[in-house]
N, C-alpha and C positions, 0 to 999 in steps of 0.2 A: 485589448485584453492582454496582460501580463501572465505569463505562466510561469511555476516554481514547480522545479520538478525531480525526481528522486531516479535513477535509473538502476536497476540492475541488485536493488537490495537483497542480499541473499539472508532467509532467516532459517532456522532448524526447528521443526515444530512437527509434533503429533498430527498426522492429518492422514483420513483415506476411509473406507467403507470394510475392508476386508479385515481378517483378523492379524494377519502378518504386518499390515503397514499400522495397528495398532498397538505394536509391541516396540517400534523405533521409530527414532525420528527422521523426517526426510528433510531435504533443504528444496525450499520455495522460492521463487525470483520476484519481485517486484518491481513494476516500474508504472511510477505516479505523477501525475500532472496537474495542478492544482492553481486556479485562476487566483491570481494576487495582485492587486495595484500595487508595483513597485515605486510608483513614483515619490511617494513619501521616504522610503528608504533612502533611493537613491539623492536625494537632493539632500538630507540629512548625513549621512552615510553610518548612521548608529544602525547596528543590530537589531535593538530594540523595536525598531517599527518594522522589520522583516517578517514573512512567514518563512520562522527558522526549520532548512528541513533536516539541520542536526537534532533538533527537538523532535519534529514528527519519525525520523527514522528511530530514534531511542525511543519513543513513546511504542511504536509498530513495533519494534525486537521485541520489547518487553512484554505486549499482549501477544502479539503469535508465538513468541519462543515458550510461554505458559499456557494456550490454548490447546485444547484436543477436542478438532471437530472432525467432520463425517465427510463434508464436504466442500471445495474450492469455493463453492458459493458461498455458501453459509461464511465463511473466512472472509470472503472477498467485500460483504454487505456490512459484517460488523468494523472492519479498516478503513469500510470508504463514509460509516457512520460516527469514528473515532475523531476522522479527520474532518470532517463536516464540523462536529457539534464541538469540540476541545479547541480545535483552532480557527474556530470563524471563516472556512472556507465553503465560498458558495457555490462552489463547481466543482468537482475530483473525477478525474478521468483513472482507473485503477486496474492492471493487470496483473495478472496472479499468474504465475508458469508455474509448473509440477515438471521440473526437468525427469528424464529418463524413468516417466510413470505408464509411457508406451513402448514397445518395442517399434523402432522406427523413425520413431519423432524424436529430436529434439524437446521437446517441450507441452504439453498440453494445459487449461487450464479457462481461466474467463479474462475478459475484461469488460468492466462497467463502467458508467456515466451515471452520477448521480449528482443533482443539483439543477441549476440553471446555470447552463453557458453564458458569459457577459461577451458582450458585443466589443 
């Protein structure tokens, strides 16, 4: 199995439960891992038959930077359903960070698997 993967996408977007982090925007981290047979690409070496992750990252800016949900999950289910159904991928492994949303942490947040892992 081939992975294509996106690290460290920083997006600005409405998100949080309380009435304060619904009045501004925070910045979000993502880092995404997305099963792809590369081997068509690379034997062609056209773009064209890649899973572009200049497209899935602009496609992700544009829905979370327009999004105002409640919660990391709820975020993290409809990105890793974006990427599933709009780009034919059958596995997305998806990490969502909420930097400095704890006193302590670095970072809190989920990460999911949805799909089927290929071999």
């Amino acid at each position: 199995m081939d992975i294509v993967f996106i690290e460290d996408l920083r997006i600005d977007a409405v998100i949080g439960i309380y009435d304060w982090e619904r009045r501004v925007r925070q910045t979000l981290a993502f880092d995404i891992e997305m099963a792809f047979d590369n081997t068509a690409p690379a034997a062609s070496d056209d773009i064209a038959h890649t899973l572009n992750y200049k497209d899935v990252s602009k496609r992700l800016i544009e829905y979370v930077g327009g999004s105002s949900f409640g919660l990391v999950e709820t975020l993290a289910e409809r990105c890793a359903a974006i990427i599933r159904e709009e780009f034919g991928v059958s596995w997305v492994r998806l990490k969502l960070s909420k930097p400095g949303a704890v006193r302590g942490a670095r970072a809190v947040g989920v990460r999911i698997e949805r799909g089927t892992r290929p071999q």
